[in-house]
RODO-2510 file (C-alpha; in nm, 4 decimals, decimal comma):
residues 459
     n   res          X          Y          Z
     1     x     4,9420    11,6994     6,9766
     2     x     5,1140    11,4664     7,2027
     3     x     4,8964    11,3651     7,5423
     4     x     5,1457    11,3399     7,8359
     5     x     4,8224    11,4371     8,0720
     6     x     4,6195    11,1353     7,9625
     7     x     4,3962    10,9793     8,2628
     8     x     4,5108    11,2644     8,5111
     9     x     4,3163    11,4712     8,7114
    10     x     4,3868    11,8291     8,6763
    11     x     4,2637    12,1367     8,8558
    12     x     4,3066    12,4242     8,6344
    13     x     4,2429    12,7808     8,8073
    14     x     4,1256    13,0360     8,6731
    15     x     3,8654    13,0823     8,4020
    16     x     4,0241    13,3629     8,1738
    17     x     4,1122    13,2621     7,7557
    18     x     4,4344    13,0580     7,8710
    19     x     4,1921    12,8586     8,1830
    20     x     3,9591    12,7952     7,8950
    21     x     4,2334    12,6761     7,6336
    22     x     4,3982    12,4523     7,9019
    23     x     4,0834    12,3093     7,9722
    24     x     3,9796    12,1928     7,6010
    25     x     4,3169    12,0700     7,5812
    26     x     4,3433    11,8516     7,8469
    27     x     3,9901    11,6741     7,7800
    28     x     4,1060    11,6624     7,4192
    29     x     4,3642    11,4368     7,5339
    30     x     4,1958    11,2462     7,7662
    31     x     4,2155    11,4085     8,0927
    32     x     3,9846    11,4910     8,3233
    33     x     3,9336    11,8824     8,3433
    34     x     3,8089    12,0787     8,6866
    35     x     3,8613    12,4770     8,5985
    36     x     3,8001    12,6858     8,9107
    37     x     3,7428    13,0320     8,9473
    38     x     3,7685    13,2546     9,2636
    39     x     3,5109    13,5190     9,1587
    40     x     3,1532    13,4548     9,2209
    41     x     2,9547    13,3024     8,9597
    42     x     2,7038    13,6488     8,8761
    43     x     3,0152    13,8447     8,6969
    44     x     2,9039    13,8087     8,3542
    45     x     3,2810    13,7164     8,1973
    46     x     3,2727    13,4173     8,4415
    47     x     2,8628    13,2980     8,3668
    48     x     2,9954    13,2767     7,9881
    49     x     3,3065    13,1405     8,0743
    50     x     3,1259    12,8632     8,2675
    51     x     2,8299    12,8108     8,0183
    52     x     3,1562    12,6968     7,7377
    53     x     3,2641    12,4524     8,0186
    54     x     2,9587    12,2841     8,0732
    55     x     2,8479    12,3061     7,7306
    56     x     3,1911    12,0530     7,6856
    57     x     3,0987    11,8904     7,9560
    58     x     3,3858    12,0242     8,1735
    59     x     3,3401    12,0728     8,5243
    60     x     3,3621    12,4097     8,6408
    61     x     3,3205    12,5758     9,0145
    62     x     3,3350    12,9088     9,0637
    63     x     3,3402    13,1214     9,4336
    64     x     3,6471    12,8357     9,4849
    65     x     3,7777    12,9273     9,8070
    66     x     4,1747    12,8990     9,6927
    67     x     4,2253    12,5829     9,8786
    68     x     4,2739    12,2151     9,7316
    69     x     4,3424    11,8750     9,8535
    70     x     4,6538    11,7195     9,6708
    71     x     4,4868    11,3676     9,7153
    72     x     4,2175    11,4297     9,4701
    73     x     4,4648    11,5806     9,1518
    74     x     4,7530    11,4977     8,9975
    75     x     4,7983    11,8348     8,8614
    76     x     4,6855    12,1761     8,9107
    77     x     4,7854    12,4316     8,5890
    78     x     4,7693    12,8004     8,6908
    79     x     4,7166    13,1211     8,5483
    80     x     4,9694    13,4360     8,5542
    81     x     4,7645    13,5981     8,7549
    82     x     4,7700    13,3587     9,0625
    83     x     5,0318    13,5067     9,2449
    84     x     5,3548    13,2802     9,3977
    85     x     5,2162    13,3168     9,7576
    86     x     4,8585    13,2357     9,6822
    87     x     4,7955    12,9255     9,9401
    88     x     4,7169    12,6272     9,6547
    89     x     5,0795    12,6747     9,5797
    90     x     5,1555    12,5401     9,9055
    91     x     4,8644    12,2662     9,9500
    92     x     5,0341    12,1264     9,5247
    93     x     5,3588    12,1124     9,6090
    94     x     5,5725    11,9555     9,3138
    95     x     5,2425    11,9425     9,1066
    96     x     5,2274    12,3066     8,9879
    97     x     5,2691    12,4316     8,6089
    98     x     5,1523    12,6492     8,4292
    99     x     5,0433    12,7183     8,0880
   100     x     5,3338    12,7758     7,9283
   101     x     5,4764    12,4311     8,0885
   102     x     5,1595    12,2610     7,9765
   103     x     5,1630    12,3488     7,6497
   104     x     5,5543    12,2604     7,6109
   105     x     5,5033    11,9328     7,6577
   106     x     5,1939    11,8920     7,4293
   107     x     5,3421    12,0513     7,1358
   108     x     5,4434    11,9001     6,7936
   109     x     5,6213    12,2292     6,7104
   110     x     5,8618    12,4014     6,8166
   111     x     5,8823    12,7162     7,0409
   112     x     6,0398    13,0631     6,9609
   113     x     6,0020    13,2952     7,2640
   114     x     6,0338    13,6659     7,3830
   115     x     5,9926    13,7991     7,7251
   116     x     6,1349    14,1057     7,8369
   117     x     6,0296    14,3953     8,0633
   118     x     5,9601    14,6169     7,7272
   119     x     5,9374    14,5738     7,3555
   120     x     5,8580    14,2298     7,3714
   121     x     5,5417    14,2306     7,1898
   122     x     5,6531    14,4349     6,9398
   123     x     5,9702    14,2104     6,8693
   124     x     5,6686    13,9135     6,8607
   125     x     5,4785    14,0671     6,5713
   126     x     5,8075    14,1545     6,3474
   127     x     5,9477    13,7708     6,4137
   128     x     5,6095    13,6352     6,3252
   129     x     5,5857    13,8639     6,0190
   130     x     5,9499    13,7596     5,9097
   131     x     5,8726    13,3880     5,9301
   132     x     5,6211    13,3853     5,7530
   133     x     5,7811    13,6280     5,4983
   134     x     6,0458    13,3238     5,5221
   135     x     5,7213    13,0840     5,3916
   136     x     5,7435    12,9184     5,7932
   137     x     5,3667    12,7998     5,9001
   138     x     5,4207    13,0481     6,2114
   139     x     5,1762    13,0929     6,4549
   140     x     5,1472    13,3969     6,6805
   141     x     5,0504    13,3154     7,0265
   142     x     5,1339    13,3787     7,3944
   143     x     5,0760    13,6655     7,6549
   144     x     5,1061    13,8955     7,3495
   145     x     4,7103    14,0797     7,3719
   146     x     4,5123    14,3675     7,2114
   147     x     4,7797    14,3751     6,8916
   148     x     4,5279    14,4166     6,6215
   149     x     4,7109    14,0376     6,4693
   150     x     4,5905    13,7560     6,4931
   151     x     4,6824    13,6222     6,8506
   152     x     4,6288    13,2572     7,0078
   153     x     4,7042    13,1750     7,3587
   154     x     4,9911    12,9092     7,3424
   155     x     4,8006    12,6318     7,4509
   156     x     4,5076    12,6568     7,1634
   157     x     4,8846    12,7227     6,9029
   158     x     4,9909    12,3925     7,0708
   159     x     4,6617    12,2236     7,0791
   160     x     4,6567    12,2572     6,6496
   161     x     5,0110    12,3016     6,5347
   162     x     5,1589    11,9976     6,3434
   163     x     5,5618    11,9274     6,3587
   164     x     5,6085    12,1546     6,0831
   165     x     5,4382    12,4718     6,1870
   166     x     5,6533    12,7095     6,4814
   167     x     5,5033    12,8554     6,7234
   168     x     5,5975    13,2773     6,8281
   169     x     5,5169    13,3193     7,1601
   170     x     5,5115    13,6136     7,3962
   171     x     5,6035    13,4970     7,7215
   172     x     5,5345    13,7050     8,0691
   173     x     5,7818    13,6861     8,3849
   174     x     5,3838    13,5281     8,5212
   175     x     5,4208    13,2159     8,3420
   176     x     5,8126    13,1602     8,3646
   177     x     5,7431    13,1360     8,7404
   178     x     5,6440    12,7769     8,6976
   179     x     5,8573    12,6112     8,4040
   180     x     5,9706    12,2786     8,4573
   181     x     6,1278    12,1855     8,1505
   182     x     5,9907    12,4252     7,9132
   183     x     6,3281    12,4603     7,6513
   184     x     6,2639    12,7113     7,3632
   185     x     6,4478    12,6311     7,0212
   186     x     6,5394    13,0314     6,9863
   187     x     6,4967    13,2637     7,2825
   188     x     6,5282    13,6460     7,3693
   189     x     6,5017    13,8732     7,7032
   190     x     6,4888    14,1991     7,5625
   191     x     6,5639    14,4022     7,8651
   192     x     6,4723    14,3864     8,2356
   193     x     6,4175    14,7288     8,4263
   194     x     6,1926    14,8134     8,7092
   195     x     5,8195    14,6482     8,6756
   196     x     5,5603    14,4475     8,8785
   197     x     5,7896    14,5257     9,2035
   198     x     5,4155    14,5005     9,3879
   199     x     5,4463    14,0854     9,2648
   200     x     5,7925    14,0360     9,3060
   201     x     5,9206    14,3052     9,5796
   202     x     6,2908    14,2803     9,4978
   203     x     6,4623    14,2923     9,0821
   204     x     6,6086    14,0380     9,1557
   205     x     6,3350    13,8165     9,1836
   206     x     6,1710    13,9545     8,8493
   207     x     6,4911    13,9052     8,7282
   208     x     6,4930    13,5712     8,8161
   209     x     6,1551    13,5144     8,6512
   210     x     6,2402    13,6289     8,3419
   211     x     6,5902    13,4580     8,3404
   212     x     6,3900    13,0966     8,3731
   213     x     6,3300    13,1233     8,0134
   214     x     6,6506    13,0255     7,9118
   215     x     6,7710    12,7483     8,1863
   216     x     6,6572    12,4210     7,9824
   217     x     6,7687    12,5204     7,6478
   218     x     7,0764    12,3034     7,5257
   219     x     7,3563    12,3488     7,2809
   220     x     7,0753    12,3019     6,9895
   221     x     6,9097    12,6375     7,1185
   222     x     7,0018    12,9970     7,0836
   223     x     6,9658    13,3364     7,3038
   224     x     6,9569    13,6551     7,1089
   225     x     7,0733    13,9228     7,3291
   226     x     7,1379    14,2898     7,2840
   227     x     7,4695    14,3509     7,4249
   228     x     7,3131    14,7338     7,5465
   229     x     7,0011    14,6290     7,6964
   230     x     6,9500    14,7156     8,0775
   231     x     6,9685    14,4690     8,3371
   232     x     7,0843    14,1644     8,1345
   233     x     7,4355    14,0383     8,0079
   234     x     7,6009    13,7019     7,8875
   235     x     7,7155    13,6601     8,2542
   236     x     7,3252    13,6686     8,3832
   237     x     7,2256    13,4376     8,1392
   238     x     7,5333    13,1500     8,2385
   239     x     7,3950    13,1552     8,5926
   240     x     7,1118    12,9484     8,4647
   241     x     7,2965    12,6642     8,3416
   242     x     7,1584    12,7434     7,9707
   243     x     7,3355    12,5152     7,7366
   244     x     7,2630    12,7759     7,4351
   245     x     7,4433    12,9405     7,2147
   246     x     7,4564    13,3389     7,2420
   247     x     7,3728    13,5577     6,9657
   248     x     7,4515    13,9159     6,9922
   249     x     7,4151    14,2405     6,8535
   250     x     7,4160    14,6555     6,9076
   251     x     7,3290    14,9095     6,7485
   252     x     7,6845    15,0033     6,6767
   253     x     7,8644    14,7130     6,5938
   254     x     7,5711    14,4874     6,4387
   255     x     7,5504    14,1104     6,4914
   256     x     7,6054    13,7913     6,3076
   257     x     7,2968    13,9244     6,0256
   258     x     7,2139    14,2484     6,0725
   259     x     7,3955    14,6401     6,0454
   260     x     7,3547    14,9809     6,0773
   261     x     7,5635    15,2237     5,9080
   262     x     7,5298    15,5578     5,7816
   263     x     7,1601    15,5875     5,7892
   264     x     7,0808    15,2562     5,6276
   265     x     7,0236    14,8915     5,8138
   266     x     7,1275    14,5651     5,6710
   267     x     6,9346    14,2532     5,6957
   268     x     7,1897    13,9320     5,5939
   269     x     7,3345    14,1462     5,2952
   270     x     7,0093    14,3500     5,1996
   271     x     7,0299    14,6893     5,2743
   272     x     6,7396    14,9416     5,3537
   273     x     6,7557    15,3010     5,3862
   274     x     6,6243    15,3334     5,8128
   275     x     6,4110    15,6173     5,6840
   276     x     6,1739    15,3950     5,4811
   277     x     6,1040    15,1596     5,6974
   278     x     5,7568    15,1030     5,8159
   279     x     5,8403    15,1727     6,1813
   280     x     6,0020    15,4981     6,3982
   281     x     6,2333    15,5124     6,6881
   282     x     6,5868    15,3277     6,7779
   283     x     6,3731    15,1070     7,0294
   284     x     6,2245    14,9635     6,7073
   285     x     6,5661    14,9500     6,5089
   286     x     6,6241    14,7077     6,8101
   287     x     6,3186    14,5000     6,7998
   288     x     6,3543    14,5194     6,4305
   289     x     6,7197    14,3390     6,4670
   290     x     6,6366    14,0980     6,7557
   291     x     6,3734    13,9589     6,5128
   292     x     6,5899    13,8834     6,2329
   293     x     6,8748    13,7521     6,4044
   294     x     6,6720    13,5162     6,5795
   295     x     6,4410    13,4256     6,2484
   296     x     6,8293    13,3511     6,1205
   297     x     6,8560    13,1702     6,3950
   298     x     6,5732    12,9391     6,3264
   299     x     6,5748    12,9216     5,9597
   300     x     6,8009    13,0243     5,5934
   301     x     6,7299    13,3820     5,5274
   302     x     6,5398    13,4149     5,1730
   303     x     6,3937    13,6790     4,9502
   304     x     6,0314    13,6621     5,1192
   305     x     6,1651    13,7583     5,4931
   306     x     6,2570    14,1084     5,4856
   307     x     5,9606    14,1438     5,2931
   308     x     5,7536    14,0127     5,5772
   309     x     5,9307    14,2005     5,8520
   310     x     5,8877    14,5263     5,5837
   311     x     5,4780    14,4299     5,6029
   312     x     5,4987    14,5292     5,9614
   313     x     5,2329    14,8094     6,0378
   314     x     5,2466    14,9764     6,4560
   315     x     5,0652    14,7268     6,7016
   316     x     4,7191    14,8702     6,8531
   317     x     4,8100    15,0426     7,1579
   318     x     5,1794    15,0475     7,1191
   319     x     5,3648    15,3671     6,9894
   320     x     5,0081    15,3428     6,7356
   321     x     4,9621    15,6720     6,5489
   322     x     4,6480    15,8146     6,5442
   323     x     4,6651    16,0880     6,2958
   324     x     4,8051    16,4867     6,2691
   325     x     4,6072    16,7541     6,3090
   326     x     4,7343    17,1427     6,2658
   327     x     5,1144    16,9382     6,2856
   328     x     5,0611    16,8153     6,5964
   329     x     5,0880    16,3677     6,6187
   330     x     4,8393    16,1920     6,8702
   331     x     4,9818    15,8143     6,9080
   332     x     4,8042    15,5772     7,1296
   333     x     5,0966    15,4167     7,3435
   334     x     4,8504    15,2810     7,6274
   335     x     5,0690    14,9877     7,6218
   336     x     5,3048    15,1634     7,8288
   337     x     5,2724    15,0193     8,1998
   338     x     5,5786    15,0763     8,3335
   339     x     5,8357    15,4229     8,3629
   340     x     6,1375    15,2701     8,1478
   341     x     5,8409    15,2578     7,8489
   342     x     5,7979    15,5843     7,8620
   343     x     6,1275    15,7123     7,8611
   344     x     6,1884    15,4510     7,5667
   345     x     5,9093    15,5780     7,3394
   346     x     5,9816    15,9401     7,4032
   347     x     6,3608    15,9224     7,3125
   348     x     6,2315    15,7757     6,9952
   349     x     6,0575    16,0413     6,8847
   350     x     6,1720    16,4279     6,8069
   351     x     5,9807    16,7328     6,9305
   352     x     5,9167    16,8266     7,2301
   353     x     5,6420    16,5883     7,3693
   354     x     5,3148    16,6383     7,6006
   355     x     5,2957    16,3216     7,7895
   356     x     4,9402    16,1875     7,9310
   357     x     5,0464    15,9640     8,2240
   358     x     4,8890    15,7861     8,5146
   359     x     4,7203    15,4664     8,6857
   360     x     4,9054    15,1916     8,9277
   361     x     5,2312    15,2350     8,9694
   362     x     5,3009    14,8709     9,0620
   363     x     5,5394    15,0124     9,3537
   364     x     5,8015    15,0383     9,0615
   365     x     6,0981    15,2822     9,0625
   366     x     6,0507    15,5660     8,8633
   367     x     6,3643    15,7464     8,9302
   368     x     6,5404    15,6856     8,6406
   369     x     6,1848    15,8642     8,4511
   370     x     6,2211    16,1148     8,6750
   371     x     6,6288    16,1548     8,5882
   372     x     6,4929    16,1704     8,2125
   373     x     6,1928    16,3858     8,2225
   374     x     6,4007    16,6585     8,4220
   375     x     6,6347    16,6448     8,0725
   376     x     6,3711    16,7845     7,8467
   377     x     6,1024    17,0035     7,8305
   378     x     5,7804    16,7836     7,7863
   379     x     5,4864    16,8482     7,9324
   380     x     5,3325    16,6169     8,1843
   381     x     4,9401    16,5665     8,2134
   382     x     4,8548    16,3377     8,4870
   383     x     4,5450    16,1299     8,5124
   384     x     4,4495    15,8632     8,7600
   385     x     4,4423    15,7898     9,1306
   386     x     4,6604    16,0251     9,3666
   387     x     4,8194    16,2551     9,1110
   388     x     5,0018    16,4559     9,3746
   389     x     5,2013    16,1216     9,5068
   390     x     5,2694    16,0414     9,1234
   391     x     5,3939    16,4478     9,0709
   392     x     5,6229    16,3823     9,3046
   393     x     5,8046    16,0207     9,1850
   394     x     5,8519    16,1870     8,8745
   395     x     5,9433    16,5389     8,9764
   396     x     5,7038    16,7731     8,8631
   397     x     5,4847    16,9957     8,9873
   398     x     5,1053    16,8406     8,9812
   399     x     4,9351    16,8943     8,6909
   400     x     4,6263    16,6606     8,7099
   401     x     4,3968    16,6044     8,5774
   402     x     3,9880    16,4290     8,6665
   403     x     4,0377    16,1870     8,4126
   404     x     4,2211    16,0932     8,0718
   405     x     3,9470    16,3003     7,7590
   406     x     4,0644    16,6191     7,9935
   407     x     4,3872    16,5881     8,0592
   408     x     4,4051    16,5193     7,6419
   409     x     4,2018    16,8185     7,5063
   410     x     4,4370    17,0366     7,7285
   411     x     4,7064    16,8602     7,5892
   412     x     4,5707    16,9724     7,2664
   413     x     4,5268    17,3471     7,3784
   414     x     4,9222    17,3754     7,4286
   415     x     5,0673    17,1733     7,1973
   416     x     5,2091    17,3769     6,8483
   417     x     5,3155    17,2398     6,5667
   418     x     5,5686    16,9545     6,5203
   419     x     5,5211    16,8367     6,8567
   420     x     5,3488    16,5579     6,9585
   421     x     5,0794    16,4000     7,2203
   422     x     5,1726    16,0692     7,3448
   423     x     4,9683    15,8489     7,6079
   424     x     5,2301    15,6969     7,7457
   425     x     5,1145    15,6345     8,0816
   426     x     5,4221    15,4531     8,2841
   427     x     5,1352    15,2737     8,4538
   428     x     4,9094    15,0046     8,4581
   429     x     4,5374    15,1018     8,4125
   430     x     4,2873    15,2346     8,6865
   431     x     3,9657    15,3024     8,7066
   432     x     3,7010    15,3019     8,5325
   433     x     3,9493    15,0684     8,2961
   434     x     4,0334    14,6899     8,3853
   435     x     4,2936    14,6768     8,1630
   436     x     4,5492    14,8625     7,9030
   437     x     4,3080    14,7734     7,5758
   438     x     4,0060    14,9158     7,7384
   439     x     4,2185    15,2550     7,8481
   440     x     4,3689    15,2505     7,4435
   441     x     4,0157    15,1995     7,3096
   442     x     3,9019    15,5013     7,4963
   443     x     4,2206    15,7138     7,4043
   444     x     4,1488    15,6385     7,0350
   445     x     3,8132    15,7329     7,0326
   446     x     3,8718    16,0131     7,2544
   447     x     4,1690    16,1023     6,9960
   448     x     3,9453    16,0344     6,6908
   449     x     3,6909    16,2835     6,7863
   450     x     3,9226    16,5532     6,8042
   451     x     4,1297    16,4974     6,5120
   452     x     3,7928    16,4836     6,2576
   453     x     3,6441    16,7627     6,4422
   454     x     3,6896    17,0780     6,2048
   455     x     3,6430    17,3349     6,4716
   456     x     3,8593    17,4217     6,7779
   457     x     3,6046    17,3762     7,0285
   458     x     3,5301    17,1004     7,2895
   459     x     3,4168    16,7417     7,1330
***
């Protein structure tokens, strides 16, 4: 690990898994920690977070007012979820990074990255998978949560790796707010639609956030882009100043490694029939193909890779199946925060669909959900805060629902055979979740009682 923050100062806020990793990092290099947390010190995640700090000796303060004098650090490291116009932006001026920055520039190893408004976790997992099908010392880590893999935030991947291992890191729009000179060796920006509009206000500004992933990469680095991906194009990419080269692909002409034709795929000369593949959809065909081409990018193709990418099995909470009952699919897509998901996950699927959906809608534009929705005949079962305002933005007539178990088992009362129950929700979670994993654990137990229940009554 290489110690560029030796003898600083640095404020690190917020005490989540990243605050926490930062924080071990920088005293492991000599730096003096001060992590500090906005919430009050009685909310239990925060009490153990601080008992780990002091039990390091770290200082930690929590019920920080948001403020900070510039005079007494020489850095402050933020998390994603410290917005651009918090105040302590303003008061560290030119001495604001955050974790993805920081653990750039103590890293040994180098750096493949995805962000994207959808699929990017997904495309994570099969990259990681087909490096170390490759025999790479890959290391999953990033924003990428609640997978069911083994995940590491990028600083702890940093904090161990040696110059031989490569690090496969999910990257939000968050934490590309704040690169510096953060250059990944092979990059991708899977798409950008609508999403987090109530952080950015405008696209363009997401767009702009994402788009910083690829600015310091040189001629040494390579893009992989999907030539039919919404909202992002070789042009987009060359307003950055990114010295890269492009790698690109489709569906229906292929790229440099990979083909589809006639039913079957073809991964640098090894050919698979699409129908035995461990994964459904053409959403995953995609991620499936941005994977290899940039693992081809990074490294000599070999026997072991497709083998790895072939070990794939669904992520928890993303297009996840939870069984068949009476020839009706559940699948656990709780994943799903944004419209353009939903639309994505349907259109991979065939039947005819009943679609459990609600939660924040992140002001995001849901007309082009609306467009798709009033193409098919899927049923939608909303859940969540103010289900009439959410009828409307999509175009149907309300249908809600008190909360998710109800709007399921009714679900389950109309759907026939060959079709299927998605949670797909197009939103991010509400109450009584904090967060898309707690709303996907209840969904699979929720889904789990009904599908081993023998009898067609209530569980």
């Amino acid at each position: 690990m290489k110690s560029p923050f030796a003898g600083q100062r640095i404020a690190v806020a917020g005490m989540g898994v990243s605050g926490l990793a930062i924080a071990k990092a920088a005293q492991k290099m000599g730096a003096t920690p001060v992590v500090l947390e906005q919430r009050p010190g009685d909310v239990p995640s925060v009490m153990k977070a601080v008992d780990t700090l002091q039990g390091l000796g770290i200082e930690a303060i929590t019920g920080w007012p948001g403020r900070l004098d510039p005079e007494e650090f020489d850095l402050l490291v933020v998390s994603p979820g410290l917005p651009p116009s918090h105040p302590v932006m303003r008061d560290m001026a030119g001495k604001v990074i955050g974790e993805i920055e920081f653990a750039y520039q103590i890293s040994d190893a180098p750096i493949l990255a995805i962000t994207g408004t959808n699929g990017k976790s997904t495309t994570t997992v099969m990259l990681w998978l087909t490096l170390k099908g490759a025999g790479c010392d890959a290391v999953l880590c990033g924003n990428i949560a609640g997978s069911g893999y083994p995940e590491q935030t990028l600083t702890e991947a940093a904090m161990n790796a040696t110059a031989d291992s490569v690090l496969v890191a999910e990257v939000s729009s968050a934490q590309l707010e704040t690169v510096k000179e953060f250059a990944p060796r092979v990059a991708c920006i899977t798409n950008i639609t609508s999403d987090h509009m109530d952080r950015y206000g405008t696209l363009e500004n997401y767009e702009n956030a994402k788009l910083n992933l690829v600015k310091n990469m040189d001629s040494s680095g390579t893009v992989v882009l999907n030539r039919d991906a919404n909202g992002i194009d070789r042009s987009k990419l060359q307003t950055t100043g990114t010295q890269a080269q492009i790698a690109e692909f489709d569906l229906k002409t292929g790229g440099p490694h990979t083909r589809i034709e006639e039913g079957r795929i073809c991964f640098s000369g090894e050919w698979r029939d699409i129908r035995d593949l461990p994964f459904l959809g053409e959403h995953n065909l995609i991620n499936a193909m941005t994977a290899w081409e940039m693992a081809v990018a990074f490294t000599e193709p070999n026997s072991g890779m497709l083998r790895g990418l072939l070990s794939f099995e669904p992520l928890a909470n993303r297009m996840e199946p939870m069984g068949d009952k009476g020839g009706v699919l559940v699948i656990n897509n709780s994943m799903c925060t944004n419209p353009e998901a939903v639309a994505a996950s349907s259109r991979g699927l065939p039947g005819k669909h009943h679609l459990l959906m609600g939660g924040k809608t992140k002001d995001n534009d849901f007309a082009p959900l609306k467009k798709y929705l009033a193409e098919t005949d899927h049923i939608v079962y909303i859940f969540g805060p103010d289900p009439g305002h959410f009828a409307s933005i999509i175009g149907r007539e309300p249908n809600s629902f008190p909360d998710m178990k109800s709007a399921f088992l009714a679900a389950t009362e109309n759907a026939k055979v060959g079709e299927t129950i998605l949670l797909s929700p197009g939103c991010a979670s509400a109450e009584p979740y904090t967060n898309f994993m707690e709303r996907g654990e209840a969904f699979r137990q929720i889904a789990k009682d009904w599908l081993e229940n023998d009898t067609e009554s209530e569980v």
